[in-house]
PDBQT receptor file of N, H, CA, C and O in Angstrom, charges set to zero:
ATOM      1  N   UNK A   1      16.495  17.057  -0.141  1.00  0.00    +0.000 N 
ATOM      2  CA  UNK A   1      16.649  15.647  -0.445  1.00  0.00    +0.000 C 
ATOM      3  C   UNK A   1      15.423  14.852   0.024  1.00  0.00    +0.000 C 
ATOM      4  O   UNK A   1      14.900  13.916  -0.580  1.00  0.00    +0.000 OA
ATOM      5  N   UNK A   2      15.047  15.387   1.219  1.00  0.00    +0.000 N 
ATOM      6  H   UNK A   2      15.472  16.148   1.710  1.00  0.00    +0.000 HD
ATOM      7  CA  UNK A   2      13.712  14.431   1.504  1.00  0.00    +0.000 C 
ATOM      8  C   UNK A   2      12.637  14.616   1.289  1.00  0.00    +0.000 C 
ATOM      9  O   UNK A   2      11.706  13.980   1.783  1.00  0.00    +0.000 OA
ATOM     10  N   UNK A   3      12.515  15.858   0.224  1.00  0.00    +0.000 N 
ATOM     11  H   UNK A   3      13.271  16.375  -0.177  1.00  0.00    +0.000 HD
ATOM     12  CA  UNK A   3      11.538  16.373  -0.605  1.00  0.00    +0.000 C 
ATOM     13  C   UNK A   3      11.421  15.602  -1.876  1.00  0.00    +0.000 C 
ATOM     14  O   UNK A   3      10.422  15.483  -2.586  1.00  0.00    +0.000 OA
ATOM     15  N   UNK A   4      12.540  15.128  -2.033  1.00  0.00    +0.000 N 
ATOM     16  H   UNK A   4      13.352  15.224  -1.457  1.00  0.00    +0.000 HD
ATOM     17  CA  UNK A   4      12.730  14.480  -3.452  1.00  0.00    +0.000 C 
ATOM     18  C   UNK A   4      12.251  13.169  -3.448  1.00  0.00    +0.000 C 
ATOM     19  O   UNK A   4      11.523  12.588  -4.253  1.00  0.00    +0.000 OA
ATOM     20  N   UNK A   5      12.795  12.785  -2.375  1.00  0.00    +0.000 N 
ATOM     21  H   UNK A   5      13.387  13.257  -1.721  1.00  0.00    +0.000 HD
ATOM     22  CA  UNK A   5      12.689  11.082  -1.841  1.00  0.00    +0.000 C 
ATOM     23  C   UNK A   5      11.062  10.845  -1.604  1.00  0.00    +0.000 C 
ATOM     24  O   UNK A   5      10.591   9.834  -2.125  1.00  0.00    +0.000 OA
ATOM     25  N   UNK A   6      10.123  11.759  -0.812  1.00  0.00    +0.000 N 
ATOM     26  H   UNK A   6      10.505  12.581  -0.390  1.00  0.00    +0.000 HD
ATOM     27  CA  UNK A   6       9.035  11.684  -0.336  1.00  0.00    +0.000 C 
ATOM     28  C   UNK A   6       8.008  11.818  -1.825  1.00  0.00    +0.000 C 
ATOM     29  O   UNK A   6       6.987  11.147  -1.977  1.00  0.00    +0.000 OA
ATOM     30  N   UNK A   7       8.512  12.782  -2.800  1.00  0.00    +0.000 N 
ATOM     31  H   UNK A   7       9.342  13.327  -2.676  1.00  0.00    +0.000 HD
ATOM     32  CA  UNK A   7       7.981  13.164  -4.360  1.00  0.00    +0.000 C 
ATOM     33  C   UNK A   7       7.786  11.921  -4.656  1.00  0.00    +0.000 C 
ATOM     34  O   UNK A   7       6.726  11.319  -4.485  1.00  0.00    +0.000 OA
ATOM     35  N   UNK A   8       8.832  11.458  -5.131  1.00  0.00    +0.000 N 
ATOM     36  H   UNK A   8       9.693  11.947  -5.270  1.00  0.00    +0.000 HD
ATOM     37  CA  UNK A   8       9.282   9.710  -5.554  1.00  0.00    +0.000 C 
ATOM     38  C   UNK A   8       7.729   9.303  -5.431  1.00  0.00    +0.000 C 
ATOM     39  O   UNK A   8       6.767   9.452  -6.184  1.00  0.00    +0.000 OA
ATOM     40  N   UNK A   9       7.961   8.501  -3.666  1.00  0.00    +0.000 N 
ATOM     41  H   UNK A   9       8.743   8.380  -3.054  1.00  0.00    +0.000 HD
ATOM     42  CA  UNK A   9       7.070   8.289  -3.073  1.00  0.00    +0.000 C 
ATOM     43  C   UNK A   9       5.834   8.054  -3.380  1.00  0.00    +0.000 C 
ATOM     44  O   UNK A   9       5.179   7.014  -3.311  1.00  0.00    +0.000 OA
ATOM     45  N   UNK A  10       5.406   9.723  -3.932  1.00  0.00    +0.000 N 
ATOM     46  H   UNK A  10       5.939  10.568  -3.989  1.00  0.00    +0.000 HD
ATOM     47  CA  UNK A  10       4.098   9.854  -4.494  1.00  0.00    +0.000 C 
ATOM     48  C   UNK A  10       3.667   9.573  -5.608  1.00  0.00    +0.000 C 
ATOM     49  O   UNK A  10       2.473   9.351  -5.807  1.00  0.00    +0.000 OA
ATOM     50  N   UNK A  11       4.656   9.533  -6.612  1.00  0.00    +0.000 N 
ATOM     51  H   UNK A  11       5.627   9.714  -6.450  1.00  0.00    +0.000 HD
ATOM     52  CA  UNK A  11       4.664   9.562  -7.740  1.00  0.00    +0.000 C 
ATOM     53  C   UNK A  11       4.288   7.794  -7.970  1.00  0.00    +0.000 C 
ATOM     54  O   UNK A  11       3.466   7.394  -8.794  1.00  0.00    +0.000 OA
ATOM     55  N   UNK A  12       4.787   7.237  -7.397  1.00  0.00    +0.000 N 
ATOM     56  H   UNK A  12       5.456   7.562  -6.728  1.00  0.00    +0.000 HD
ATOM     57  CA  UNK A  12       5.086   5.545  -7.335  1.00  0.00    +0.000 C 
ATOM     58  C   UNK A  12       3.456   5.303  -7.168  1.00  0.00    +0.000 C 
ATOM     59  O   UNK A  12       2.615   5.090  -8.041  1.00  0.00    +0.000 OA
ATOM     60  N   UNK A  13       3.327   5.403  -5.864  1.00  0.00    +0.000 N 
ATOM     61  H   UNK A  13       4.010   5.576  -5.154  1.00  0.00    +0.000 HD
ATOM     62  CA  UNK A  13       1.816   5.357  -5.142  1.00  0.00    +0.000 C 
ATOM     63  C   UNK A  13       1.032   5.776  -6.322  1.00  0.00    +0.000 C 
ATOM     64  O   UNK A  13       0.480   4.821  -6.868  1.00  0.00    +0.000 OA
ATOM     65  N   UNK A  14       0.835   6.836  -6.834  1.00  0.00    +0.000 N 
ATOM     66  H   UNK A  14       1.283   7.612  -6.391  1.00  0.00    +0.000 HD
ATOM     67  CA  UNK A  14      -0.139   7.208  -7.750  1.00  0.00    +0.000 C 
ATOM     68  C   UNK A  14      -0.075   6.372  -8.734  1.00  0.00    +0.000 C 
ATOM     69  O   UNK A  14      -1.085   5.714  -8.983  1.00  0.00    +0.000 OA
ATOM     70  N   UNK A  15       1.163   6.188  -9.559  1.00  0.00    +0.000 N 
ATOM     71  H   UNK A  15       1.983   6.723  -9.357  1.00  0.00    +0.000 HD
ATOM     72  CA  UNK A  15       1.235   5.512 -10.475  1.00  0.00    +0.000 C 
ATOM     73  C   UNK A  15       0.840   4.136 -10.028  1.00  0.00    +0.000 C 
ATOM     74  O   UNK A  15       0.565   3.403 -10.978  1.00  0.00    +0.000 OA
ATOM     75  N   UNK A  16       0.770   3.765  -9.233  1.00  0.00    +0.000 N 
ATOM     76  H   UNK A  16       0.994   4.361  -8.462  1.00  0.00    +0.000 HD
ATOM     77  CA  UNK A  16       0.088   2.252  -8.789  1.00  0.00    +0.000 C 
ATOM     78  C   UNK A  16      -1.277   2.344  -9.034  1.00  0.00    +0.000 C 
ATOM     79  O   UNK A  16      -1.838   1.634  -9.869  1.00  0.00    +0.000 OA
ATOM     80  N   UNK A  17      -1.736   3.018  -8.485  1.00  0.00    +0.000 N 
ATOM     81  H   UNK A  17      -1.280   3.595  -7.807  1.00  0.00    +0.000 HD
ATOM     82  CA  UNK A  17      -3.335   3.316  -8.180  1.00  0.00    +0.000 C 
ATOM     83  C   UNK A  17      -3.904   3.605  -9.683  1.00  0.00    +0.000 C 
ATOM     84  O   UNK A  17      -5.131   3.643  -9.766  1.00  0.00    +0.000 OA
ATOM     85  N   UNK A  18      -3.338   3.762 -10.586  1.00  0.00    +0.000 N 
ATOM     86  H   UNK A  18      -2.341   3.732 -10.519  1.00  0.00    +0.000 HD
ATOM     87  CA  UNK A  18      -3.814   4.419 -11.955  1.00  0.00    +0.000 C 
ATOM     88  C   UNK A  18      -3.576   3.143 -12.528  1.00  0.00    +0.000 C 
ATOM     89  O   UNK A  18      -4.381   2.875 -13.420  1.00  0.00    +0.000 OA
ATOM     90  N   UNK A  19      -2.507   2.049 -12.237  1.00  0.00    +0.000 N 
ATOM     91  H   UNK A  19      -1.853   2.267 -11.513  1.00  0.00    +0.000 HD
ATOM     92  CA  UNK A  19      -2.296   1.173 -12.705  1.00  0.00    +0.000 C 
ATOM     93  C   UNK A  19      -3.275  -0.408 -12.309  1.00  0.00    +0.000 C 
ATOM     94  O   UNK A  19      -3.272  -1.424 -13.004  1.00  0.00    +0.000 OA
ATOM     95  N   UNK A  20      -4.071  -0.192 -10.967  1.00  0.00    +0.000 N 
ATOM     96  H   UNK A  20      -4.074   0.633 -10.402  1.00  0.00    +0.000 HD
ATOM     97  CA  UNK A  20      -4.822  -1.065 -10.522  1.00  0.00    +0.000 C 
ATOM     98  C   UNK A  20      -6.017  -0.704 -10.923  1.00  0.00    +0.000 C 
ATOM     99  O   UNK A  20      -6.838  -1.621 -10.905  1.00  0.00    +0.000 OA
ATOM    100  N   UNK A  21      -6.469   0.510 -11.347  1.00  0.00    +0.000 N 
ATOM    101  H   UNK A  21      -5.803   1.255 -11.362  1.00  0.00    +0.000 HD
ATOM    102  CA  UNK A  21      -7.644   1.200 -12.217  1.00  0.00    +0.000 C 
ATOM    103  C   UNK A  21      -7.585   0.470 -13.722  1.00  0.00    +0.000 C 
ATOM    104  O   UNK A  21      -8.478  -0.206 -14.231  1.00  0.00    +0.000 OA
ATOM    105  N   UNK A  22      -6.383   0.774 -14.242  1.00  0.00    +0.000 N 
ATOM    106  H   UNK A  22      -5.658   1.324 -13.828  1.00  0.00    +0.000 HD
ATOM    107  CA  UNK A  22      -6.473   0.115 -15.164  1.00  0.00    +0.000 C 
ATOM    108  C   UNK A  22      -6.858  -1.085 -15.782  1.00  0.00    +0.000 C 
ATOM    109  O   UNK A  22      -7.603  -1.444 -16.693  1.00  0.00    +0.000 OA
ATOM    110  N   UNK A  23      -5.965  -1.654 -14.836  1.00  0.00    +0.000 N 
ATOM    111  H   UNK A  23      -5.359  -1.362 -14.096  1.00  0.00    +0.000 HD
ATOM    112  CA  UNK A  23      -5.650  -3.783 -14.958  1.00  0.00    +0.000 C 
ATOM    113  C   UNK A  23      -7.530  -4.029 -14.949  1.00  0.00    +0.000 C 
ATOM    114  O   UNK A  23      -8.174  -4.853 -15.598  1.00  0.00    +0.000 OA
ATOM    115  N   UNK A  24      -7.979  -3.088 -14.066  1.00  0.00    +0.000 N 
ATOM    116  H   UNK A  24      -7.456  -2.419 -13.539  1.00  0.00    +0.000 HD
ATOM    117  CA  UNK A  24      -9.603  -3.768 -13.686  1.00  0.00    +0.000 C 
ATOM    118  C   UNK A  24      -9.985  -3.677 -14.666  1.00  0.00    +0.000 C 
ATOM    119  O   UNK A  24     -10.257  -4.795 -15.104  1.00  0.00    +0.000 OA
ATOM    120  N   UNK A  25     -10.237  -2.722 -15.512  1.00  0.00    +0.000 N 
ATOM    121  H   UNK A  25     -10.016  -1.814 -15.156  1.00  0.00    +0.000 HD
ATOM    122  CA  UNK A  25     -10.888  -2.482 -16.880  1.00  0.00    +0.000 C 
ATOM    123  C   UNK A  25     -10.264  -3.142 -18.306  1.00  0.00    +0.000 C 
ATOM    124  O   UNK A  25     -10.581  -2.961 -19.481  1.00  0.00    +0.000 OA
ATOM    125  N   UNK A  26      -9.353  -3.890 -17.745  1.00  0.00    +0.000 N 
ATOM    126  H   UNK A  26      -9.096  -4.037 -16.790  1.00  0.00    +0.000 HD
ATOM    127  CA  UNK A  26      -8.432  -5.071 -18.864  1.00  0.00    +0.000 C 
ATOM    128  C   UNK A  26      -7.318  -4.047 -19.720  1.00  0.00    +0.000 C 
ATOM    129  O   UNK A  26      -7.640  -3.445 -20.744  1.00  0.00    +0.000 OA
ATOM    130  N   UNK A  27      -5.939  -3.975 -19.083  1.00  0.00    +0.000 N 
ATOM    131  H   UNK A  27      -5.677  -4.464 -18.251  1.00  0.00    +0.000 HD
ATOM    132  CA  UNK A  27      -5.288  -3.387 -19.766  1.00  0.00    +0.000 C 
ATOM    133  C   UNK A  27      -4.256  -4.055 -19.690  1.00  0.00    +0.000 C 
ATOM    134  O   UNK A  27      -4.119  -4.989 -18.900  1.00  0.00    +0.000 OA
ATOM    135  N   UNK A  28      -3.273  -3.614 -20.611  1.00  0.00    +0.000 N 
ATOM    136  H   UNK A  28      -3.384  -2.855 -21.253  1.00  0.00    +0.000 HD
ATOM    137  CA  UNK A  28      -2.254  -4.519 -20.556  1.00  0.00    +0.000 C 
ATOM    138  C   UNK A  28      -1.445  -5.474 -19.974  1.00  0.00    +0.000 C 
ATOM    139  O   UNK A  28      -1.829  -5.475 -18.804  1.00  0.00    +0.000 OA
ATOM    140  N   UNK A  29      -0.529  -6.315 -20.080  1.00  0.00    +0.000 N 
ATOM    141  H   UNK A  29      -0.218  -6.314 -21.030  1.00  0.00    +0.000 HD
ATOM    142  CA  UNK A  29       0.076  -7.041 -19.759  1.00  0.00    +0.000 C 
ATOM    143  C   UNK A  29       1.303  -6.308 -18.240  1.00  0.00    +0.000 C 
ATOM    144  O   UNK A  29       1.341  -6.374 -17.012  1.00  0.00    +0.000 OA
ATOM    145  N   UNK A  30       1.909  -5.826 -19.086  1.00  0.00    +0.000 N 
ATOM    146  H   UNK A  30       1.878  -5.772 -20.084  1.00  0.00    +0.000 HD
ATOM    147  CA  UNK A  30       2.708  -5.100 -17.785  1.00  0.00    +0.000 C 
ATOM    148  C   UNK A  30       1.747  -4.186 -17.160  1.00  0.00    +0.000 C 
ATOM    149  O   UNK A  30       2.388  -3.815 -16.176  1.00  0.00    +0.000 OA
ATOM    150  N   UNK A  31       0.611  -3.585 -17.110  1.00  0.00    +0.000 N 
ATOM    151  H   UNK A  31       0.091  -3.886 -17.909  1.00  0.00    +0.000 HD
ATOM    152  CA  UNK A  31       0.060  -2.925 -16.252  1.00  0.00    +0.000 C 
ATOM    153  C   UNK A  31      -1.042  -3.809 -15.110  1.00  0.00    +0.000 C 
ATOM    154  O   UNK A  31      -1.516  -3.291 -14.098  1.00  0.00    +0.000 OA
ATOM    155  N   UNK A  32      -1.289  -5.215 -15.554  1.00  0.00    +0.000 N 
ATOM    156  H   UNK A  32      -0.904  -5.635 -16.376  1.00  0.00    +0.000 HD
ATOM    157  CA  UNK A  32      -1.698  -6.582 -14.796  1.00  0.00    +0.000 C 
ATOM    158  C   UNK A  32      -0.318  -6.060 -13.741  1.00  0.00    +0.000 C 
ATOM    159  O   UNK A  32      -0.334  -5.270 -12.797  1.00  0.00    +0.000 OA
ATOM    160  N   UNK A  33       0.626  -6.710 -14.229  1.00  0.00    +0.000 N 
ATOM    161  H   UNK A  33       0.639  -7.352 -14.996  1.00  0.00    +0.000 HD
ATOM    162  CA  UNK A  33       1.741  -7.000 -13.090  1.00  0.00    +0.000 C 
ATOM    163  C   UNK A  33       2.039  -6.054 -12.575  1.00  0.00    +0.000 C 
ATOM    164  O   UNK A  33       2.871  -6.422 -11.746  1.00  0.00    +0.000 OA
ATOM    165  N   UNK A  34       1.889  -4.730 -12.471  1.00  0.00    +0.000 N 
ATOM    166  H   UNK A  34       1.213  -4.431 -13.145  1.00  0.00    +0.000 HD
ATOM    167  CA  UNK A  34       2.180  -3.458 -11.518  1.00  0.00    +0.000 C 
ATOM    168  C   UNK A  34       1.338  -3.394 -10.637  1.00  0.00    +0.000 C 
ATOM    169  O   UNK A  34       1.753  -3.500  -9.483  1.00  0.00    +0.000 OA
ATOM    170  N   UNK A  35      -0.130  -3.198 -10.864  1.00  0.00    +0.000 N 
ATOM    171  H   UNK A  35      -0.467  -3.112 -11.802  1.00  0.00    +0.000 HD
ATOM    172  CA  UNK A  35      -1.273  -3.961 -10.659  1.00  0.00    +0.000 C 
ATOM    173  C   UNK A  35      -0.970  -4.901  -9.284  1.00  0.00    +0.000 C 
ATOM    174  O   UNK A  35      -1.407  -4.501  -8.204  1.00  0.00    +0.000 OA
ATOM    175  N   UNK A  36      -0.410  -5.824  -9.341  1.00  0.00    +0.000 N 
ATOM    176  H   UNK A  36      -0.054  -6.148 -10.218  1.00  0.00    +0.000 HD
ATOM    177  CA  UNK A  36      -0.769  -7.053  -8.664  1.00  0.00    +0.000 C 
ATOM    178  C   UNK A  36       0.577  -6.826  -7.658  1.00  0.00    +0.000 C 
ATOM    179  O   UNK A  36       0.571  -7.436  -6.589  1.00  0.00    +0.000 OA
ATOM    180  N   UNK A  37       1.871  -5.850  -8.028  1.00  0.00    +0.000 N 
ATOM    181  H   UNK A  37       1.875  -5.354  -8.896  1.00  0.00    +0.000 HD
ATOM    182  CA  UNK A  37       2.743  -5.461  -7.350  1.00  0.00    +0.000 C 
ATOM    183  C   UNK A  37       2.411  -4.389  -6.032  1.00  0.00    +0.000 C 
ATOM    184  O   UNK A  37       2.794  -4.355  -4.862  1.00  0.00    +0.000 OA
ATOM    185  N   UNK A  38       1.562  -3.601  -6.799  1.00  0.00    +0.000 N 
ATOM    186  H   UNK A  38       1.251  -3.628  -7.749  1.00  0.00    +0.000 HD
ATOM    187  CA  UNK A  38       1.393  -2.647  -5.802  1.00  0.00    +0.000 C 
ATOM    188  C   UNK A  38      -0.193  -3.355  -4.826  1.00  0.00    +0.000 C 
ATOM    189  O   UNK A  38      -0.357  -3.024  -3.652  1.00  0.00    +0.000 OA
ATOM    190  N   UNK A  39      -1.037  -4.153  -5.426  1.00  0.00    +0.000 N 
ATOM    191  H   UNK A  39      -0.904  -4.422  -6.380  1.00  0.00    +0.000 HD
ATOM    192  CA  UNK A  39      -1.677  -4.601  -4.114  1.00  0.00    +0.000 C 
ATOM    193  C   UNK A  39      -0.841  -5.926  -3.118  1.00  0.00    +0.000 C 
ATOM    194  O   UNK A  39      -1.366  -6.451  -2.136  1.00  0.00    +0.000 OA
ATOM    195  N   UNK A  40      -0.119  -6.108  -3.400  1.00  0.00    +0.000 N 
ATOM    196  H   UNK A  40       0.307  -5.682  -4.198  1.00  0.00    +0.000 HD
ATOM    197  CA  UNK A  40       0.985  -6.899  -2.583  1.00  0.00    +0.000 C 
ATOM    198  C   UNK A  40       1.847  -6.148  -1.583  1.00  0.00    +0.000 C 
ATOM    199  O   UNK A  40       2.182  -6.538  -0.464  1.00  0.00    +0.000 OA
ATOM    200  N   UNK A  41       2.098  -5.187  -2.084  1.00  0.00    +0.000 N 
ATOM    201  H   UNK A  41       1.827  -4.870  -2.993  1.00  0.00    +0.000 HD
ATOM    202  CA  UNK A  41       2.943  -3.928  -1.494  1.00  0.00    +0.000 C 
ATOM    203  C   UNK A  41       1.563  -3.467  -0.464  1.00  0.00    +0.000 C 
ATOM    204  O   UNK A  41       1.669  -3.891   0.687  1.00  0.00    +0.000 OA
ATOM    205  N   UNK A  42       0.508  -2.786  -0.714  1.00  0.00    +0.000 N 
ATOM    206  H   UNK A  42       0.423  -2.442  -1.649  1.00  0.00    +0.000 HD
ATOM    207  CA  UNK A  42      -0.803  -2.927   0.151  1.00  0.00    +0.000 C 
ATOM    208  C   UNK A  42      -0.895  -3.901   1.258  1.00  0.00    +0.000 C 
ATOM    209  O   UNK A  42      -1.220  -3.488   2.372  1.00  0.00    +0.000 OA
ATOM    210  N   UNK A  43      -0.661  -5.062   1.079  1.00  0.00    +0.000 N 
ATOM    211  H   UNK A  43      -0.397  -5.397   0.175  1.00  0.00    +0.000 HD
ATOM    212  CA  UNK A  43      -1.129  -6.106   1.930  1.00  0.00    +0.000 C 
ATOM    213  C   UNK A  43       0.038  -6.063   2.660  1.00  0.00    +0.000 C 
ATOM    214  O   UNK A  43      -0.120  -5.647   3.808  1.00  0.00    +0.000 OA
ATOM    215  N   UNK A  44       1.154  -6.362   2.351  1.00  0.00    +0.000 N 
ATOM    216  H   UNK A  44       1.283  -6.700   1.418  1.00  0.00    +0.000 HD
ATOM    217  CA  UNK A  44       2.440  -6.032   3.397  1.00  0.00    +0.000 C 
ATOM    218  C   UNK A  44       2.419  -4.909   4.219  1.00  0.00    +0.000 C 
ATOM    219  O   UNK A  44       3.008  -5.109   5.282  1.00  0.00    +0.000 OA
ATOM    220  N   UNK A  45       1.958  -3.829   4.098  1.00  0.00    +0.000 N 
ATOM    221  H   UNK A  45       1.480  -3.666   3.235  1.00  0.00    +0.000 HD
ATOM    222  CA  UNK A  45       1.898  -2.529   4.308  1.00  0.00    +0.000 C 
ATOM    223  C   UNK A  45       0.906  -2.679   5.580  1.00  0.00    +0.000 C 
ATOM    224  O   UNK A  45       1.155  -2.079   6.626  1.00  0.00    +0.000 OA
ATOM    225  N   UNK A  46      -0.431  -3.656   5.414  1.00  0.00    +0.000 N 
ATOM    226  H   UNK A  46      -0.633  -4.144   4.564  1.00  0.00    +0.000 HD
ATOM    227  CA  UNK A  46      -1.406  -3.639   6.202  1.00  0.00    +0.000 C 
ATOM    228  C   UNK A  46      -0.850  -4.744   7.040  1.00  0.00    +0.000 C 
ATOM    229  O   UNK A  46      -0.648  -4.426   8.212  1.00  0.00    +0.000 OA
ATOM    230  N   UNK A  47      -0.482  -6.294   6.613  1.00  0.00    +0.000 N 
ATOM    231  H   UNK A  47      -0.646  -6.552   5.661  1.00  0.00    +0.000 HD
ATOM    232  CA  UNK A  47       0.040  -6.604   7.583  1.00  0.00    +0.000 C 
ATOM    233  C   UNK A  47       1.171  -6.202   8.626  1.00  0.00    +0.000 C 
ATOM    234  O   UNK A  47       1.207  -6.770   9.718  1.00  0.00    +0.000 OA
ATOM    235  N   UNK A  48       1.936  -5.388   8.343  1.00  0.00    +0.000 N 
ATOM    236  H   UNK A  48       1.906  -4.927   7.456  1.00  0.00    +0.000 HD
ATOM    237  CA  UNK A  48       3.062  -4.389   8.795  1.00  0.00    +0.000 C 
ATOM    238  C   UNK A  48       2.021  -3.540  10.518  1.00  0.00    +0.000 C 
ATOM    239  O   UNK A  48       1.994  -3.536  11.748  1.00  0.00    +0.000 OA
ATOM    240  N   UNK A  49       1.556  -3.136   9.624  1.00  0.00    +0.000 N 
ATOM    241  H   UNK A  49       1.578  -3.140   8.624  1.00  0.00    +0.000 HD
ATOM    242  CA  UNK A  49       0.743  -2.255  10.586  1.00  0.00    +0.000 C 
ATOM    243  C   UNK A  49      -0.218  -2.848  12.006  1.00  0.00    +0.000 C 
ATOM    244  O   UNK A  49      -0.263  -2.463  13.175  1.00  0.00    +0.000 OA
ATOM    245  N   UNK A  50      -1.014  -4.097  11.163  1.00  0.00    +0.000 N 
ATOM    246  H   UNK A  50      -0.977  -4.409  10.214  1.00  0.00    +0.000 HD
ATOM    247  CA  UNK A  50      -1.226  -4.981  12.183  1.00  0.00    +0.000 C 
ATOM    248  C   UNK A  50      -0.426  -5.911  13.073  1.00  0.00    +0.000 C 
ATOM    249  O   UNK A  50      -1.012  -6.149  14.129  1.00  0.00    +0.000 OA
ATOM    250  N   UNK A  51       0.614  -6.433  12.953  1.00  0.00    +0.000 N 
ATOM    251  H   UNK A  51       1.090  -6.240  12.095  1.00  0.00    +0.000 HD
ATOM    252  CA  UNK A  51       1.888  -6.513  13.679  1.00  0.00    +0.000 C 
ATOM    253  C   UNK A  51       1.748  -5.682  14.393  1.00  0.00    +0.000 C 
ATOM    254  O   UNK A  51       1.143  -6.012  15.413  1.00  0.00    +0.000 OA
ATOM    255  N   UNK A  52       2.129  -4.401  14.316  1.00  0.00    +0.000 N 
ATOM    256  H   UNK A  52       2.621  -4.132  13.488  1.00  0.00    +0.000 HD
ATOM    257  CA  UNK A  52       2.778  -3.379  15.177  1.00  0.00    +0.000 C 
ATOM    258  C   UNK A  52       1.351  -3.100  16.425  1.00  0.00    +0.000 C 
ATOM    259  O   UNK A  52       1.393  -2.832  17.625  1.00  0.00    +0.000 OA
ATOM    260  N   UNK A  53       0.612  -3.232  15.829  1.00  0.00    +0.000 N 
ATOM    261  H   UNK A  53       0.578  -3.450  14.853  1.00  0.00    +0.000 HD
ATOM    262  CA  UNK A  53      -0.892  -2.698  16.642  1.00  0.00    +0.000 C 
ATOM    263  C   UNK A  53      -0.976  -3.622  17.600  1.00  0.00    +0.000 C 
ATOM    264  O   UNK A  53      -1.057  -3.216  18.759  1.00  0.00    +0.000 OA
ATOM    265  N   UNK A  54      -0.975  -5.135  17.324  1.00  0.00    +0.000 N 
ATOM    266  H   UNK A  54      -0.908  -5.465  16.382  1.00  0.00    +0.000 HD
ATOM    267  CA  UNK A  54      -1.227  -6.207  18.108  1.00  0.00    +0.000 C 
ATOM    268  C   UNK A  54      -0.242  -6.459  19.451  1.00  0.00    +0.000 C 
ATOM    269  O   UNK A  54      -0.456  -7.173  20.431  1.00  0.00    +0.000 OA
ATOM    270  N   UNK A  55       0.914  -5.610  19.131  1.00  0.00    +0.000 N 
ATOM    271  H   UNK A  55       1.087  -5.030  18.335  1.00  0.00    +0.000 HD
ATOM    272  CA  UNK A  55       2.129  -5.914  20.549  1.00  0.00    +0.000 C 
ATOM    273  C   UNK A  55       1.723  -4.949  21.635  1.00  0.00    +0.000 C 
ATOM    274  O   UNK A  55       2.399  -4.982  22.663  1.00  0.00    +0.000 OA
ATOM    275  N   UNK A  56       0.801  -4.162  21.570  1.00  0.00    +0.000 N 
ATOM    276  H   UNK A  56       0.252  -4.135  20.735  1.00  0.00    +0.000 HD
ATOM    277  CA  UNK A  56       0.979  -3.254  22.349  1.00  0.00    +0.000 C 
ATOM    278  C   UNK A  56       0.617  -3.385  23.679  1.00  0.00    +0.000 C 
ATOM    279  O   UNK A  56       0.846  -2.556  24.559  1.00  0.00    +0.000 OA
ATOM    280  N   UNK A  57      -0.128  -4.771  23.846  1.00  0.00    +0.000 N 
ATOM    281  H   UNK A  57      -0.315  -5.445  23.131  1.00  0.00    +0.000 HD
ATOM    282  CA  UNK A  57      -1.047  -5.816  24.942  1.00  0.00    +0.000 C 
ATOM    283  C   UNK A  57      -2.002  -5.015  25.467  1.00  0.00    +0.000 C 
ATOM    284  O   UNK A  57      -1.893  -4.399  26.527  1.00  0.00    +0.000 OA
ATOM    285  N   UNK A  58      -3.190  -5.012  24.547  1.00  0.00    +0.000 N 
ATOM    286  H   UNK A  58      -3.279  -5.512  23.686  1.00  0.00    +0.000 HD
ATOM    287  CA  UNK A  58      -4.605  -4.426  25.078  1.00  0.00    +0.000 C 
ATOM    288  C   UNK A  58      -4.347  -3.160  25.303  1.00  0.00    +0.000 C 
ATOM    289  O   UNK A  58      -5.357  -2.818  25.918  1.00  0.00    +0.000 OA
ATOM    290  N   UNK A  59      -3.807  -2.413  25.236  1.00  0.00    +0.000 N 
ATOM    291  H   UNK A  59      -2.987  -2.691  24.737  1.00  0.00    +0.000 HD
ATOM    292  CA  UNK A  59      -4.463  -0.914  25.423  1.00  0.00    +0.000 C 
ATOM    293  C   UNK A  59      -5.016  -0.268  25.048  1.00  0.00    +0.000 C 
ATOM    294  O   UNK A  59      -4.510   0.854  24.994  1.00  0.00    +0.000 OA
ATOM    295  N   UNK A  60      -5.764  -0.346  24.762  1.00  0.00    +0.000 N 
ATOM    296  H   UNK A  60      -6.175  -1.257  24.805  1.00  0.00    +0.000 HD
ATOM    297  CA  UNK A  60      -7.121  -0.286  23.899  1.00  0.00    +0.000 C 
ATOM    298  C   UNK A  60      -8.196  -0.438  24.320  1.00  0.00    +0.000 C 
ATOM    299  O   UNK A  60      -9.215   0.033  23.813  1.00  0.00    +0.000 OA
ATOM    300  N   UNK A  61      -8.137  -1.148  25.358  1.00  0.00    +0.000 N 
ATOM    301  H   UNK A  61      -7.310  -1.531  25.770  1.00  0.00    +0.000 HD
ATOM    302  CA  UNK A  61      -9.303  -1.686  25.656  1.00  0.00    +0.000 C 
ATOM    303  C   UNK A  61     -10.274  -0.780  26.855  1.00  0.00    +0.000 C 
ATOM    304  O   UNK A  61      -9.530  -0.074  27.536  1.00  0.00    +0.000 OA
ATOM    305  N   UNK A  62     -11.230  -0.698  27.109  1.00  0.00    +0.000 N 
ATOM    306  H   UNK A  62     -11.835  -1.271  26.555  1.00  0.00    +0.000 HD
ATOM    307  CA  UNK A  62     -11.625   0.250  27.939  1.00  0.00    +0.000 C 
ATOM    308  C   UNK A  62     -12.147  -0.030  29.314  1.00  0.00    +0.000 C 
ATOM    309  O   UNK A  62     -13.073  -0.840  29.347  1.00  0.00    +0.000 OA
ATOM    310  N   UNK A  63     -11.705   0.525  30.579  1.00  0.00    +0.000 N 
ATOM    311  H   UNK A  63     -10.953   1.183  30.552  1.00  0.00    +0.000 HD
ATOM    312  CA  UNK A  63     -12.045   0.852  31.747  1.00  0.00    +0.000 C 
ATOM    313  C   UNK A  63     -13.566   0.858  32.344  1.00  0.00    +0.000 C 
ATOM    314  O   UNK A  63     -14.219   1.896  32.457  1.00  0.00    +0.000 OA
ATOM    315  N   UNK A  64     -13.940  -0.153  32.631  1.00  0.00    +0.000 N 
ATOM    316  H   UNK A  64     -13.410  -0.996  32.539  1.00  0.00    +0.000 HD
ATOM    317  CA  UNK A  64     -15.513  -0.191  32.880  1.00  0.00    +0.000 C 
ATOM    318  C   UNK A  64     -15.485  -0.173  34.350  1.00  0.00    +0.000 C 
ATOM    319  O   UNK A  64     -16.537  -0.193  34.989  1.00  0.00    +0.000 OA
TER     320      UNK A  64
């Protein structure tokens, strides 16, 4: 099952990425809006991540 679920996954992702290839080179109408779905989905994804990075209070930082 979480072979299936994770497939999905990929399948989605790719199909995004083929679809933001596209939109650049002027393609259709619904492939604009998949396009503009999946770099939204990107930016959530990155703000997601930066959230999580920023709580961790400096540890990161290095020992001089």
């Amino acid at each position: 099952m979480t072979l299936l679920v994770l497939s999905a996954v990929l399948v989605l992702a790719v199909g995004g990425c083929v679809c933001v290839v596209w939109a650049s080179r002027g393609g259709p109408r619904w492939v604009r809006a998949v396009a503009g779905a999946t770099l939204a989905a990107g930016e959530l994804a990155r703000a997601a991540g930066r959230g999580r990075r920023s709580g961790r209070g400096g540890q990161d930082s290095s020992d001089d």
